[in-house]
N, C-alpha and C positions, 0 to 999 in steps of 0.2 A: 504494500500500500504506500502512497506516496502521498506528501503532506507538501501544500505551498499553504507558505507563509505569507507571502507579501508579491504583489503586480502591480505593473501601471501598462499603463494605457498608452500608445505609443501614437495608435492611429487606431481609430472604432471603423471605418471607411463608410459611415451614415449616409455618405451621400450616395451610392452606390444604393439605397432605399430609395431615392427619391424615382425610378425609372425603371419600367416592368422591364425590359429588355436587359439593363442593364443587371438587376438583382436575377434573374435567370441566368447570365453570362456565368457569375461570381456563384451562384449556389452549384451549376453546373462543374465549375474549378472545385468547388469544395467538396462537392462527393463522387468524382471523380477518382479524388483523391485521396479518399474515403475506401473507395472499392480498392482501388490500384494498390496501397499502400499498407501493408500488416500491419495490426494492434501493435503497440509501444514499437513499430520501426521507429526510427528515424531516419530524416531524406534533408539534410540543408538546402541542396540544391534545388530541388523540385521545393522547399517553405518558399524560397529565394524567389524561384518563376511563377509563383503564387502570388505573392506580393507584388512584383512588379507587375505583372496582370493586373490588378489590384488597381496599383496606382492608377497605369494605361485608362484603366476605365473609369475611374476619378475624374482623371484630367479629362477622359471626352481624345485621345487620342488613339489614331488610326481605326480599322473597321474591327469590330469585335468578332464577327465570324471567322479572320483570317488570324486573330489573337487567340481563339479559340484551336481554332486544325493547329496553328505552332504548338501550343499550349500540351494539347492531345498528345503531338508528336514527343515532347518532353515526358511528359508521362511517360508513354510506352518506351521510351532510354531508358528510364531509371527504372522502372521494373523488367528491365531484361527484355521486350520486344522490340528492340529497334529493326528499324525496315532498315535490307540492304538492300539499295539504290542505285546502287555503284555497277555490280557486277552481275551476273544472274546467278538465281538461286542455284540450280542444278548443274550449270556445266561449268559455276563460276568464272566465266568469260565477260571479260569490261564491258558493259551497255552504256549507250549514251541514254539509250531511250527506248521505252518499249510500250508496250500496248494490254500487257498482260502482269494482276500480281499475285502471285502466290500465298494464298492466306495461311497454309500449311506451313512453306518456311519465311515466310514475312520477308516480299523481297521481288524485284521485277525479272520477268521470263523473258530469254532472247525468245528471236523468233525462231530456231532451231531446233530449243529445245520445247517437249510435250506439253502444255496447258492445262491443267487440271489442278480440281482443290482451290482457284481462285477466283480473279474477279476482273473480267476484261474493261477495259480505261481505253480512254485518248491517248494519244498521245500527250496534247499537253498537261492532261490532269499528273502523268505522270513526272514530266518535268519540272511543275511547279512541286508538288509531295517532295522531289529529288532535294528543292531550292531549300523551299521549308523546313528539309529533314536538315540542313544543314545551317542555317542560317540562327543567330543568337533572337533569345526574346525580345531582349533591348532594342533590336535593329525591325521589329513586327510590324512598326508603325507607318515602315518606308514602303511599304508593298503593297500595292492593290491587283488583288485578281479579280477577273473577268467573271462575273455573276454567272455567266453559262459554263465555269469550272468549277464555281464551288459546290455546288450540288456532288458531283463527280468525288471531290476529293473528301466531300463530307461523307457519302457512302464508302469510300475504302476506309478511310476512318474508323467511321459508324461500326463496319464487318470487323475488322480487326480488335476494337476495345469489346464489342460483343461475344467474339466467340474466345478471347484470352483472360474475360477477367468473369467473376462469379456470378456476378450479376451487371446488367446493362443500366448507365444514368438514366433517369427519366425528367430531368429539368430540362432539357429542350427540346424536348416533344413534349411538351406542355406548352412552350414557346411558342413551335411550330403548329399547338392544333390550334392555339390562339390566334395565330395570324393568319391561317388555314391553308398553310404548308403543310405537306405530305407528313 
């Protein structure tokens, strides 16, 4: 059992109440990270991308859905899902770009090798997932994707944290029946 004695308040982030979209965003980061994350773990890294999200959406900077897929993609690092991007899954041969993602080994299929177990994409849905997999949180706010690929990169997403973690978020599809998104 564990005893605090004394806290302050650093930042309550109240304002982040004041905006249905925005308190969706941030409850969506917290149980998220809830599932993702074992009783008494601890994760600095991902408290860290938490917060700065956090702020991001305080200030009202860059688009929350694209802070969200970064956001995601952090998550699945630190619990051991990370997508590889880079190279294909199966014949591990360099990809620039593919069309095809392996939900089995978390990761893009040349065109060579067999198809199966995943989740066929754009191309550029692909390329941007590549950008995002690699690009800091801090840097979220510089990026706007094409409304006709977020959908795209939110279902490979969506597939990936569903079928890896125990249970599936449900604060943005409450979001989305509220706006009367799929």
């Amino acid at each position: 059992m564990y005893t605090l004695n004394e806290g302050e308040v650093v930042e309550s982030f109240q304002g982040l109440l004041m905006d249905l979209e925005t308190i969706t965003y941030a409850s969506y980061f917290c149980e998220l990270i809830d599932i993702a994350v074992g009783e008494e773990e601890s994760d600095r890294e991902l408290f860290k991308d938490m917060i700065t999200a956090f702020y991001f959406m305080k200030n009202k900077v860059g688009d929350l859905e694209t802070l969200a897929r970064i956001f995601e993609l952090r998550v699945l690092r630190a619990t051991g899902y990370n997508l590889n991007l880079q190279n294909c899954t199966q014949c591990r041969s360099k990809i620039s770009s593919a069309d095809y993602i392996s939900l089995q080994y978390l990761g893009g299929i040349c065109n060579d090798c067999e198809k199966k177990n995943g989740i066929k994409i754009t191309n550029g849905v692909y390329n941007i997932l590549k950008y995002l997999n690699e690009i800091s949180l801090e840097k979220s706010y510089r990026i706007t994707i094409p409304d006709n690929l977020k959908e795209g990169i939110y279902e490979v997403l969506n597939q990936i944290i569903s079928q890896n973690y125990f249970r599936k978020p449900k604060s943005l599809e409450t979001l989305n029946l509220l706006k009367g998104v799929k």
